[in-house]
LUMZA-759763 format. One record per residue (C-alpha): x, y, z; residue in one letter; residue number from 1; chain. Coordinates in nm, 3 decimals, decimal comma. Example, Ala and Ser with C-alpha at 12.3 -4.5 7.8 and 13.67 -1.06 7.14 Angstrom:
px|py|pz|code|pos|unit
1,230|-0,450|0,780|a|1|A
1,367|-0,106|0,714|s|2|A
REM end
This chain:
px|py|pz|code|pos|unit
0,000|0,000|0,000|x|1|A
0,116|0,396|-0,060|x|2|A
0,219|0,539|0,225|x|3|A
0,066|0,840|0,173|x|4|A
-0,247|0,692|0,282|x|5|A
-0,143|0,703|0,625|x|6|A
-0,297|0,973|0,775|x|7|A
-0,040|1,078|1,011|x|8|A
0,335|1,043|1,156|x|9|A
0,214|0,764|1,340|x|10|A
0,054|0,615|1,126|x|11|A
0,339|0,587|0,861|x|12|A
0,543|0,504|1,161|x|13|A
0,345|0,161|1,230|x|14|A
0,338|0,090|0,847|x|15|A
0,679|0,086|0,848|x|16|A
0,742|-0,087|1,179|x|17|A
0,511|-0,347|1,027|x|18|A
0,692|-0,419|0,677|x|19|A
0,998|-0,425|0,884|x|20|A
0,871|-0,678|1,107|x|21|A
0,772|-0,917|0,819|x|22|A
1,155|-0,859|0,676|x|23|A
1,014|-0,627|0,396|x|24|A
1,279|-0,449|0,363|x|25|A
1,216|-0,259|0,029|x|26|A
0,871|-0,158|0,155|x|27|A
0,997|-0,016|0,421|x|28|A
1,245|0,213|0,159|x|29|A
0,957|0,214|-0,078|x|30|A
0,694|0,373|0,199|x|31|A
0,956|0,575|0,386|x|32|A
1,066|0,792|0,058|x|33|A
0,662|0,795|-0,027|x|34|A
0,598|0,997|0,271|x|35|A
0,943|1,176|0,236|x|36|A
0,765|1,378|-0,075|x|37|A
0,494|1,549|0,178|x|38|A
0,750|1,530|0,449|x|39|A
1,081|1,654|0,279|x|40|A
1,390|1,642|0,500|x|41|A
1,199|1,451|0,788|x|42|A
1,526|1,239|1,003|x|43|A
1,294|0,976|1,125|x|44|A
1,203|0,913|0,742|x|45|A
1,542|0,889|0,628|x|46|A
1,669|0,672|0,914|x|47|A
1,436|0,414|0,761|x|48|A
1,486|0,457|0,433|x|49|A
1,885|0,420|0,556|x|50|A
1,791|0,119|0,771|x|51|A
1,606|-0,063|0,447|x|52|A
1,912|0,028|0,206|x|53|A
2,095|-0,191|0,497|x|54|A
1,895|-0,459|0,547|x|55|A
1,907|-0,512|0,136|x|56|A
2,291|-0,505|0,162|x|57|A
2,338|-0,212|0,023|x|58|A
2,595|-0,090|0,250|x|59|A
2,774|0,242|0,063|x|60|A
2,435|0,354|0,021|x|61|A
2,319|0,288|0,372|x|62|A
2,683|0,459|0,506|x|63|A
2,604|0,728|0,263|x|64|A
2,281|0,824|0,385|x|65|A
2,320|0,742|0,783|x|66|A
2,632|1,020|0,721|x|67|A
2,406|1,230|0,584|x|68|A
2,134|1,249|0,907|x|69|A
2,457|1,164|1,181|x|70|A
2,368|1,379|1,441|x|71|A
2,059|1,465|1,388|x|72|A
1,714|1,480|1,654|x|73|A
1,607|1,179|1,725|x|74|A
1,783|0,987|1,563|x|75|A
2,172|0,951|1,733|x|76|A
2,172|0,675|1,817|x|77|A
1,992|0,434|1,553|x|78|A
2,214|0,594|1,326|x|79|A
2,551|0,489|1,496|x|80|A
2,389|0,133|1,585|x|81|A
2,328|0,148|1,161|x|82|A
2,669|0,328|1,084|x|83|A
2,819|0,053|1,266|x|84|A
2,658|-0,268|1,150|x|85|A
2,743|-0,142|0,797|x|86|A
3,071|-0,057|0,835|x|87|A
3,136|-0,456|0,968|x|88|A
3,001|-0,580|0,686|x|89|A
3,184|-0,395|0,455|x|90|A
3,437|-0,594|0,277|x|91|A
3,740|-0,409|0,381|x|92|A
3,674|-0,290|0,762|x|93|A
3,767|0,075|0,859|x|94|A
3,908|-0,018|1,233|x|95|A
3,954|0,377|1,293|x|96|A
3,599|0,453|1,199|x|97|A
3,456|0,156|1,360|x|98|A
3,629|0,276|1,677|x|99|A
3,529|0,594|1,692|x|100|A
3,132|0,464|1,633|x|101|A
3,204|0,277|1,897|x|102|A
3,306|0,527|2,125|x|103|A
3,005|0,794|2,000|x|104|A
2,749|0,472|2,063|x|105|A
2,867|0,446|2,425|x|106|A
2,812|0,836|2,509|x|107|A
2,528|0,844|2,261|x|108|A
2,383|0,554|2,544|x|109|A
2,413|0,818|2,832|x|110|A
2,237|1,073|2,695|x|111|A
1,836|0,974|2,756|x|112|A
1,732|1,128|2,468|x|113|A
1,421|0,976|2,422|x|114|A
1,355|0,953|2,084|x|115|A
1,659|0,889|1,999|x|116|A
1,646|0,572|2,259|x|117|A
1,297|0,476|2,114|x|118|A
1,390|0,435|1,752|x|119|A
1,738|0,250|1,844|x|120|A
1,508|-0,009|2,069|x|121|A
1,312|-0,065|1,734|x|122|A
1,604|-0,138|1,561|x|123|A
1,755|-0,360|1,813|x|124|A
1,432|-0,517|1,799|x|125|A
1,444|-0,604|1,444|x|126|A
1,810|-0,708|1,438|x|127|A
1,702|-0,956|1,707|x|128|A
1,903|-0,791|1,973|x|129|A
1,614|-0,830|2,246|x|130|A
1,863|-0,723|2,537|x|131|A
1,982|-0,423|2,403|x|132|A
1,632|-0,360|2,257|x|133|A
1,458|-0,405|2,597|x|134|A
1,746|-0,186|2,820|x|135|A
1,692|0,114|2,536|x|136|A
1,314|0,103|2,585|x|137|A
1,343|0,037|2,949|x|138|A
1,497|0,375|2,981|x|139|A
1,244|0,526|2,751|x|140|A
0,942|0,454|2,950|x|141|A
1,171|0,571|3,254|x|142|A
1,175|0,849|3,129|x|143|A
0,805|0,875|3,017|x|144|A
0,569|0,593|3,148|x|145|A
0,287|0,690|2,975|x|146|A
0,464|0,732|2,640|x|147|A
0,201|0,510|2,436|x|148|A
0,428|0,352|2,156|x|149|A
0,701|0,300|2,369|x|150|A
0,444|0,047|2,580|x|151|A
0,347|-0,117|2,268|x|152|A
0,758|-0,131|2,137|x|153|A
0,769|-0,297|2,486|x|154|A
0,527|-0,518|2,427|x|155|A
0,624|-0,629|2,077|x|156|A
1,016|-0,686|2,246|x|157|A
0,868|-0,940|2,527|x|158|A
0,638|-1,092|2,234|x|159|A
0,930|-1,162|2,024|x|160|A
1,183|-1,245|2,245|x|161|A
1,164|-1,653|2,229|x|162|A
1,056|-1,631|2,587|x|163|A
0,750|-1,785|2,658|x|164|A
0,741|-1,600|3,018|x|165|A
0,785|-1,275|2,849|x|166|A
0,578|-1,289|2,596|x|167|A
0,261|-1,392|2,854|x|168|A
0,347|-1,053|2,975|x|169|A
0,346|-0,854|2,636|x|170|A
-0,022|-0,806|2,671|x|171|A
-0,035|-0,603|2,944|x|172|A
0,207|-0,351|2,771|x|173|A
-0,042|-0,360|2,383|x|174|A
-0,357|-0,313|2,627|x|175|A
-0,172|-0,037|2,839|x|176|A
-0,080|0,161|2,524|x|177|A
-0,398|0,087|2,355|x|178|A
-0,592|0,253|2,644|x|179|A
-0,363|0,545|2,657|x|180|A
-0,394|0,608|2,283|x|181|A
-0,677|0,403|2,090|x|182|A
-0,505|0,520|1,778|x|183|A
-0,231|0,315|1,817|x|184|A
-0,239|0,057|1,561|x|185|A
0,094|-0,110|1,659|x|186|A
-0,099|-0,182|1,998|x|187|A
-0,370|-0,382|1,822|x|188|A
-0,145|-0,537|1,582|x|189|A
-0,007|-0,660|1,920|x|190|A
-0,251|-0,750|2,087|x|191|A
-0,359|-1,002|1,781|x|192|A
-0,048|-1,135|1,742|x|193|A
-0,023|-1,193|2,153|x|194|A
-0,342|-1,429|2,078|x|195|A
-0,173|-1,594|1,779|x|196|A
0,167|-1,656|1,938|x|197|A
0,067|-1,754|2,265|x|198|A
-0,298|-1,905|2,256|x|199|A
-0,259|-2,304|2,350|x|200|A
-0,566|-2,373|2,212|x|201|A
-0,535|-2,272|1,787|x|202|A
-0,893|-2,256|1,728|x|203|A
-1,002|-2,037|1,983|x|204|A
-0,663|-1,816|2,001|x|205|A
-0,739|-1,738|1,620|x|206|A
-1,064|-1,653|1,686|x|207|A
-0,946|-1,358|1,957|x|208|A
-0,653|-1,290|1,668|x|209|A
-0,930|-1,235|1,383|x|210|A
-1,205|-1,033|1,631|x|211|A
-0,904|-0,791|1,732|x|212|A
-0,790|-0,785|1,353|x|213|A
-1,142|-0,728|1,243|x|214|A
-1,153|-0,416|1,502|x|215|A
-0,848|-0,300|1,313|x|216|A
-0,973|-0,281|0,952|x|217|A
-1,218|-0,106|1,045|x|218|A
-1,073|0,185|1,249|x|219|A
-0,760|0,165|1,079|x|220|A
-0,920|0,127|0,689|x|221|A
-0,658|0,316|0,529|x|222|A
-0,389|-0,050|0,689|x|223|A
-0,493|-0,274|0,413|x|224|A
-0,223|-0,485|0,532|x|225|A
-0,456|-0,615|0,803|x|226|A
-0,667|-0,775|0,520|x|227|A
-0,390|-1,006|0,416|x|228|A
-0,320|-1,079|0,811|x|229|A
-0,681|-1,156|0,841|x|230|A
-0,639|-1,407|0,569|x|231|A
-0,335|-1,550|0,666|x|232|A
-0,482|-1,629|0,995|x|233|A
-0,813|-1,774|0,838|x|234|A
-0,586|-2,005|0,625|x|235|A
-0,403|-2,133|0,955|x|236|A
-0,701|-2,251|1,052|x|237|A
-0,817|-2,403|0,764|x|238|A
-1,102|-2,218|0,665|x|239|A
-0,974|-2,167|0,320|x|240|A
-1,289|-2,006|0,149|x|241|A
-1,282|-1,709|0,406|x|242|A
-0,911|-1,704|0,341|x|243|A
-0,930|-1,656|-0,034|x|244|A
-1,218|-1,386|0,039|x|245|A
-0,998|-1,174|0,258|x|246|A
-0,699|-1,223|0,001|x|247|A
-0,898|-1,122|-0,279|x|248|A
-1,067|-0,855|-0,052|x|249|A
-0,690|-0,709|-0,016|x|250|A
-0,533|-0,711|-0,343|x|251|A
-0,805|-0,550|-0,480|x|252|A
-0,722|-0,298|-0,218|x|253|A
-0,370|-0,344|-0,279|x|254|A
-0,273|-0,516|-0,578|x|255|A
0,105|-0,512|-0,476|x|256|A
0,028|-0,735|-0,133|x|257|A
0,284|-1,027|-0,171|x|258|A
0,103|-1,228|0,102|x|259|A
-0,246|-1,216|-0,022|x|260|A
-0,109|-1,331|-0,373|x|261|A
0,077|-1,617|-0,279|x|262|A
-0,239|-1,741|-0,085|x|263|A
-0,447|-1,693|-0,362|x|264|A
-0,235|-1,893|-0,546|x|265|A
-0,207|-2,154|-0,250|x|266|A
-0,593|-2,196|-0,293|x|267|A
-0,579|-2,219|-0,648|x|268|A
-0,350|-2,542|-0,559|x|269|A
-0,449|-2,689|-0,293|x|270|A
-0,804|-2,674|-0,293|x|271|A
-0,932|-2,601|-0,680|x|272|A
-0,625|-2,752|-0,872|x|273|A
-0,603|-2,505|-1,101|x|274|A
-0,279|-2,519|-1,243|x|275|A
-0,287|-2,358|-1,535|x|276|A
-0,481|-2,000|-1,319|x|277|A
-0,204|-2,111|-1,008|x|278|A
0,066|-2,080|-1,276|x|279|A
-0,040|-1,744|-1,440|x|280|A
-0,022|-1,661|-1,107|x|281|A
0,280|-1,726|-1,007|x|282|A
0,401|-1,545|-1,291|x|283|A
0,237|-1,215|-1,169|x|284|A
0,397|-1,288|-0,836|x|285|A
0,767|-1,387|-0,952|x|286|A
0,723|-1,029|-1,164|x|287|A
0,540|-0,825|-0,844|x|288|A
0,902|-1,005|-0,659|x|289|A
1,136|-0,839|-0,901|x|290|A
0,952|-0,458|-0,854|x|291|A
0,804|-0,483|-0,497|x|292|A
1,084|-0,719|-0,293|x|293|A
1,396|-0,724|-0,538|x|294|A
1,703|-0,745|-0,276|x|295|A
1,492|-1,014|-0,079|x|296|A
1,652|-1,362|-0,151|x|297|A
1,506|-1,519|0,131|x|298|A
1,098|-1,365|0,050|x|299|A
1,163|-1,553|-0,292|x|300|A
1,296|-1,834|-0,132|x|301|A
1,011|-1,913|0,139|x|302|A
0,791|-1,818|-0,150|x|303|A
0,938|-2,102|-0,372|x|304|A
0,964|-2,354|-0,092|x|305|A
0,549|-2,295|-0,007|x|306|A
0,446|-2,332|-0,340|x|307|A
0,681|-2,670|-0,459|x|308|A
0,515|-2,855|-0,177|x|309|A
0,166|-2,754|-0,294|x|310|A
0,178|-2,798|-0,668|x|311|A
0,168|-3,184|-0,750|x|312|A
0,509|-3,144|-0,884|x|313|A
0,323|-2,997|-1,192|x|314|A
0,621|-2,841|-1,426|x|315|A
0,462|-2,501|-1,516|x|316|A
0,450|-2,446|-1,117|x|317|A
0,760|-2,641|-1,059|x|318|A
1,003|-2,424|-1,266|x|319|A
0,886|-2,121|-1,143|x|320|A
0,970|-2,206|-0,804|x|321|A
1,318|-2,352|-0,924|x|322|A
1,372|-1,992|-1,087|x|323|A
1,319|-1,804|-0,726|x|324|A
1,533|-2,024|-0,615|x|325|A
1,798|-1,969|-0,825|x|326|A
1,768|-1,609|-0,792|x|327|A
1,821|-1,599|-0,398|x|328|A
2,106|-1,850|-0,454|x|329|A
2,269|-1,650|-0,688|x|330|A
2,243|-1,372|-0,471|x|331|A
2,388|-1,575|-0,153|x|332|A
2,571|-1,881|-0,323|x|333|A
2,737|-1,931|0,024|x|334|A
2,399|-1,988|0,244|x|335|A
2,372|-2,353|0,285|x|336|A
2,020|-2,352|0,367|x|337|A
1,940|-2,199|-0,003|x|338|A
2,124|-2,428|-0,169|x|339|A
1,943|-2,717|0,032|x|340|A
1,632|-2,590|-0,085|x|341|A
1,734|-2,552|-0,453|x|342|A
1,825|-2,914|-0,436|x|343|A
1,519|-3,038|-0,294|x|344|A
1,293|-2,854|-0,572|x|345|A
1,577|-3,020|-0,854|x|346|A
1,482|-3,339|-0,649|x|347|A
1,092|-3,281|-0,721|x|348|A
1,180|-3,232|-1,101|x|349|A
1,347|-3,524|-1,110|x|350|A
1,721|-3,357|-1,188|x|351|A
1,868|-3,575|-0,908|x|352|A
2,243|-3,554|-1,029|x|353|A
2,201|-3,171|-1,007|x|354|A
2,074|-3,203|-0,703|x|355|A
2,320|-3,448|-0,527|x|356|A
2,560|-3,124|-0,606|x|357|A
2,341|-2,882|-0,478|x|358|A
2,307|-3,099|-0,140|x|359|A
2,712|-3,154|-0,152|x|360|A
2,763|-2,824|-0,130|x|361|A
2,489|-2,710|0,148|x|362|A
2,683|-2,980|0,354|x|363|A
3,061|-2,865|0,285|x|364|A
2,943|-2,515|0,399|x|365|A
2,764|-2,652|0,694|x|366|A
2,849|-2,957|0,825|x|367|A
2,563|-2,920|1,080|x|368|A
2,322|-2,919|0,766|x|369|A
2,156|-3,278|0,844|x|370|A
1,870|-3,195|0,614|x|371|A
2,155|-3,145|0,326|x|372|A
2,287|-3,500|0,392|x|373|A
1,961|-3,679|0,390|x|374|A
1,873|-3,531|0,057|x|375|A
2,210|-3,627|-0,041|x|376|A
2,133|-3,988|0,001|x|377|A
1,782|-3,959|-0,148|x|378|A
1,953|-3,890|-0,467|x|379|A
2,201|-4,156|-0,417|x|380|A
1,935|-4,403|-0,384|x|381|A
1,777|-4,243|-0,743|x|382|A
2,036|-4,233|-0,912|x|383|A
2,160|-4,575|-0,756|x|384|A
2,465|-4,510|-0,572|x|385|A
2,346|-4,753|-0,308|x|386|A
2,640|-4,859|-0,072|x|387|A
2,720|-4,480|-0,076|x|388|A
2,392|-4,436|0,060|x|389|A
2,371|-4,700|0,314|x|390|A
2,718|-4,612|0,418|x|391|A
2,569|-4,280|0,486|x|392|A
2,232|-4,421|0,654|x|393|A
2,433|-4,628|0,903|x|394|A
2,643|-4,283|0,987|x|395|A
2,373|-4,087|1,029|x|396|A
2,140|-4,312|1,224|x|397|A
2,379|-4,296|1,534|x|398|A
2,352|-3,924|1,502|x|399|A
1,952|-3,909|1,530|x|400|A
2,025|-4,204|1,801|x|401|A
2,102|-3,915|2,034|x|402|A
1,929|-3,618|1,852|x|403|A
1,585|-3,791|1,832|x|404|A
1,380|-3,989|1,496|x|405|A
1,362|-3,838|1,193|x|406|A
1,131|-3,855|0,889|x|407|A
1,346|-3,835|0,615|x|408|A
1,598|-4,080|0,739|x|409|A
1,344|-4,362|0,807|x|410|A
1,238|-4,256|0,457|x|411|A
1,547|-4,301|0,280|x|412|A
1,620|-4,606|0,499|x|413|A
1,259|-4,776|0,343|x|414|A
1,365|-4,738|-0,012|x|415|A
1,755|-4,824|0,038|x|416|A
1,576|-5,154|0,171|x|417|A
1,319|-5,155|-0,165|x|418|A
1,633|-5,157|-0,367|x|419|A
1,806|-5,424|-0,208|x|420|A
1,481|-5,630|-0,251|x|421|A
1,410|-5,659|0,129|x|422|A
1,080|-5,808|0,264|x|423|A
0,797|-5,596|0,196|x|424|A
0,725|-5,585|0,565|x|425|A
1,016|-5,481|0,666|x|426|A
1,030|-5,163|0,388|x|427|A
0,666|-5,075|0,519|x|428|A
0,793|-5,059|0,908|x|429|A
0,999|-4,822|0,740|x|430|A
0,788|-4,610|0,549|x|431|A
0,505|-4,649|0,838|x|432|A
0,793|-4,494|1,097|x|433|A
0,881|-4,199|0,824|x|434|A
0,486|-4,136|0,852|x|435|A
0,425|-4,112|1,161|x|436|A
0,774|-3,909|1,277|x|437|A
0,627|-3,692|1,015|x|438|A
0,249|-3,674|1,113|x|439|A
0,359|-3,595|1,522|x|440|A
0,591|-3,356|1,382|x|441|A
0,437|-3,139|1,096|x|442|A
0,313|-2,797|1,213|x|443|A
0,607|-2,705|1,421|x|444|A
0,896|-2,887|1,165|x|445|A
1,110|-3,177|1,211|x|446|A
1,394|-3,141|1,415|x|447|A
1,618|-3,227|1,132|x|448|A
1,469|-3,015|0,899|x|449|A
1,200|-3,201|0,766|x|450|A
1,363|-3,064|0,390|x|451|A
1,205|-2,704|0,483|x|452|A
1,515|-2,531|0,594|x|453|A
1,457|-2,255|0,383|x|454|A
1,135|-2,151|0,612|x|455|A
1,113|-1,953|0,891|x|456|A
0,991|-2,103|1,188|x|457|A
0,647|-1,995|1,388|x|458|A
0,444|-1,847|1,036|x|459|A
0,127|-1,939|0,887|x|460|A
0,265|-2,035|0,512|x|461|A
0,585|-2,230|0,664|x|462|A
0,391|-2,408|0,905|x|463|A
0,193|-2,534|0,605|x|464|A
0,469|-2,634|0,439|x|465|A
0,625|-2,784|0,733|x|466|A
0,320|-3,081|0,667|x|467|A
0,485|-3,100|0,280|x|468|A
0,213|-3,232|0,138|x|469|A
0,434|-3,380|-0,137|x|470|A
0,623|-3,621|0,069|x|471|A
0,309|-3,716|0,250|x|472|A
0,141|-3,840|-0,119|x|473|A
0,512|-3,970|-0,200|x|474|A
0,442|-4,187|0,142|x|475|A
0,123|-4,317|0,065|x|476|A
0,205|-4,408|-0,336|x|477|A
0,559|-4,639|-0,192|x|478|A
0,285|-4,766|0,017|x|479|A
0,022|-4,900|-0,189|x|480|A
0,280|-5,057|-0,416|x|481|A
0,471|-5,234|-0,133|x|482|A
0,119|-5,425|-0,047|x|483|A
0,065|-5,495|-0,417|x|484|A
-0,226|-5,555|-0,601|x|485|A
-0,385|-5,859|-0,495|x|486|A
-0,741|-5,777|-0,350|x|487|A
-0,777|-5,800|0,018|x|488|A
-0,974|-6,138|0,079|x|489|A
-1,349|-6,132|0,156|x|490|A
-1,426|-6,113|0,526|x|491|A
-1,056|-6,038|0,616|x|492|A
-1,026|-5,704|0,745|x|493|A
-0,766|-5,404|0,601|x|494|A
-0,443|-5,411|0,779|x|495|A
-0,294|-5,149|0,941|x|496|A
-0,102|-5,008|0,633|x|497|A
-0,418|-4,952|0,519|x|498|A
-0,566|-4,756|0,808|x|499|A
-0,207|-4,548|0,807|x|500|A
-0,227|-4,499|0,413|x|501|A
-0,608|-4,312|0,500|x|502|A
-0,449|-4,116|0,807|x|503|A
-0,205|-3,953|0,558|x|504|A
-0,448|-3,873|0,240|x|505|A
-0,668|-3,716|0,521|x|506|A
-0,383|-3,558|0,636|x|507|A
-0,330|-3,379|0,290|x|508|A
REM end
């Protein structure tokens, strides 16, 4: 959405705080030098617009433009937090400089300003430095405890923290700030995402998520945003027609919402099989990429791990994916868990040579990468490298001895013992262990990976993939052909393969 719909300084001010939050990082430059052109010369404006050159590594320009607003009210200390992030990842390190930012951050810290303090806990926020984040706001609302944003910052810092403790306490802070200013959109915001993040029970923590959303579209109806959040929240759920409503209810709003498109073209998959509309779809959405998100390797990487495990390996979908993929490799060809992705996709298409390299390489650059070396043997075992691959089996299973079962490995392990012309019985224990590590396991990930290392952890779409449809169908197909074809005999009743073979089609 433009910016300039925002009706106010704080208004622009959660917009941005929001894009930031979901790793936006060009909407936050996009929307900050939107409202730049009413508000020329603003310093809290080009901070962000600064901070987003940054987060796109785009570090001369970032240094350029944080030199430009060093200094100035409000905005001291952010800047020197920026100036020196930037100037560590440059690729030849100016000690001197970095020294003296150093130096100015530590007096910078004694100051109190309190803007200055409140916009450097944001940051440290969204860098994922919750200490620093939480002693910057701490002395903000020392200074001012009825300073409304600075309650809901403080609530978003306990909410995100990885703390379970903490975040039970977030809501205090969102209703707090809420009460002292009902225009406060980041304290809604919070107080649905308290309810999603927290709630024990799904069903009725999504519906407190969706009524505090709904309150939000309609005070705030200039935040389309919230109609893709509404949607995203339906589809965790399940409620997929409502989901598609509110999706199509937002880009029509907002035909440049990322989010909304790639669940539209989730529903196209999933529940209407419309390749050929899910395709054309996924064009529009690789091209709205490029314009909208096009420093943002891991965005198109998510956004090509979601849809592969959706599409029925169908090629028009399929290559698509494979060409995000390639893009945010090609823009980190050192990030093993891209590369691990980029080989499971090749291993969907069938290109398993391609991807045994692709999987080689994710494990030479991590050696932690377990999800790397079990696709690694999955194309051993198709391209039939066996002994290689039972070699590897054998390694690996005293590894998962100690770090708990795994999915993939009892999968691999079922058709290294196909190949080999096992018993049947003993390749279905197999694949009937891979199923059911895998059905206990889905919505919060396998603890080796469960081949979605490319997704981030604790959101709607990745928890969706987390289930990967596509190896569940792969599960149930080396099923069925393991019992064979012969007709179960009248009066005998189905075996258990059977009963486990229904658990995972209902499942998908």
């Amino acid at each position: 959405m433009s910016a300039l719909l925002a009706p106010d300084s704080l208004a622009i001010q959660s917009l941005i705080f929001y894009y930031a939050r979901k790793n936006l990082h060009h909407h936050v430059f996009t929307a900050a030098s939107q409202a730049l052109t009413k508000r020329s010369g603003d310093s809290q404006l080009l901070f962000w617009k600064a901070f987003a050159a940054l987060r796109e590594d785009r570090a001369a320009d970032a240094i350029r433009e944080l030199e430009a607003i060093r200094g100035k009210q409000g905005v001291q200390l952010p800047v020197l937090i920026c100036l020196k992030m930037a100037h560590e990842s440059a690729k030849y390190v100016d000690r001197e400089e970095l020294s003296r930012i150093s130096t100015d951050i530590t007096q910078e810290e004694k100051s109190n300003r309190e803007g200055s303090l409140f916009t450097a806990a944001a940051v440290c926020l969204l860098l994922k430095d919750h200490k620093k984040a939480r002693e910057y706001i701490g002395k903000v609302l020392e200074i001012n405890q009825q300073y409304p944003q600075a309650l809901s910052l403080c609530g978003w810092i306990d909410l995100l923290s990885g703390s379970e403790i903490k975040a039970r306490k977030s809501l205090k802070y969102f209703e707090d700030a809420k009460n002292a200013n009902p225009n406060d959109l980041e304290a809604s915001l919070g107080i649905a995402a308290f309810h999603e993040y927290t709630g024990t029970d799904r069903a009725a923590a999504t519906e407190k998520a969706l009524e505090e959303l709904n309150k939000a579209i309609v005070k705030f109806s200039w935040f389309t945003p919230a109609l893709s959040e509404k949607a995203r929240l339906l589809l965790s759920i399940g409620d997929w027609e409502q989901s598609m409503e509110a999706a199509t209810r937002s880009l029509m709003l907002t035909p440049n919402n990322v989010e909304a498109l790639t669940i539209t073209i989730l529903y196209h998959l999933a529940k209407e099989s419309k390749f050929k509309t899910a395709a054309s779809k996924l064009s529009e959405l690789c091209d709205l990429l490029a314009d909208e998100e096009p420093r943002n390797p891991l965005l198109a990487l998510e956004t090509a791990a979601i849809l592969a495990r959706f599409c029925g390996r169908q090629p028009s979908i399929l290559s698509q994916c494979i060409q995000l993929a390639t893009k945010a490799v090609q823009a980190n060809p050192l990030n093993s868990d891209a590369l691990t992705e980029m080989g499971y996709l090749l291993c969907l298409e069938g290109q398993f040579a391609k991807a045994l390299e692709q999987f080689q390489e994710a494990a030479r650059l991590d050696e932690a990468n377990l999800t790397a070396l079990h696709g690694g043997i999955l194309c051993q075992v198709h391209l039939g490298q066996l002994e290689d691959a039972a070699q590897q089996v054998d390694f690996l299973s005293e590894i998962h001895a100690e770090a708990g079962a795994c999915a993939d490995l009892a999968y691999v392990s079922a058709l290294i013992a196909a190949r080999r012309d096992a018993s049947s019985d003993a390749c279905v224990a197999r694949l009937q262990e891979a199923a059911r590590i895998h059905l206990e396991t889905e919505v919060a990930g396998p603890a080796c990976g469960g081949w979605t290392g490319a997704l981030r952890r604790g959101s709607t779409l990745s928890e969706l993939a987390a289930r990967n449809p596509d190896f569940l169908l792969q599960l149930a197909r080396d099923l069925v052909q393991l019992l064979g074809p012969e007709p179960i005999p009248p009066g005998e009743p189905p075996g258990p393969q059977f009963g486990l073979c229904r658990r995972i089609l209902e499942a998908v």
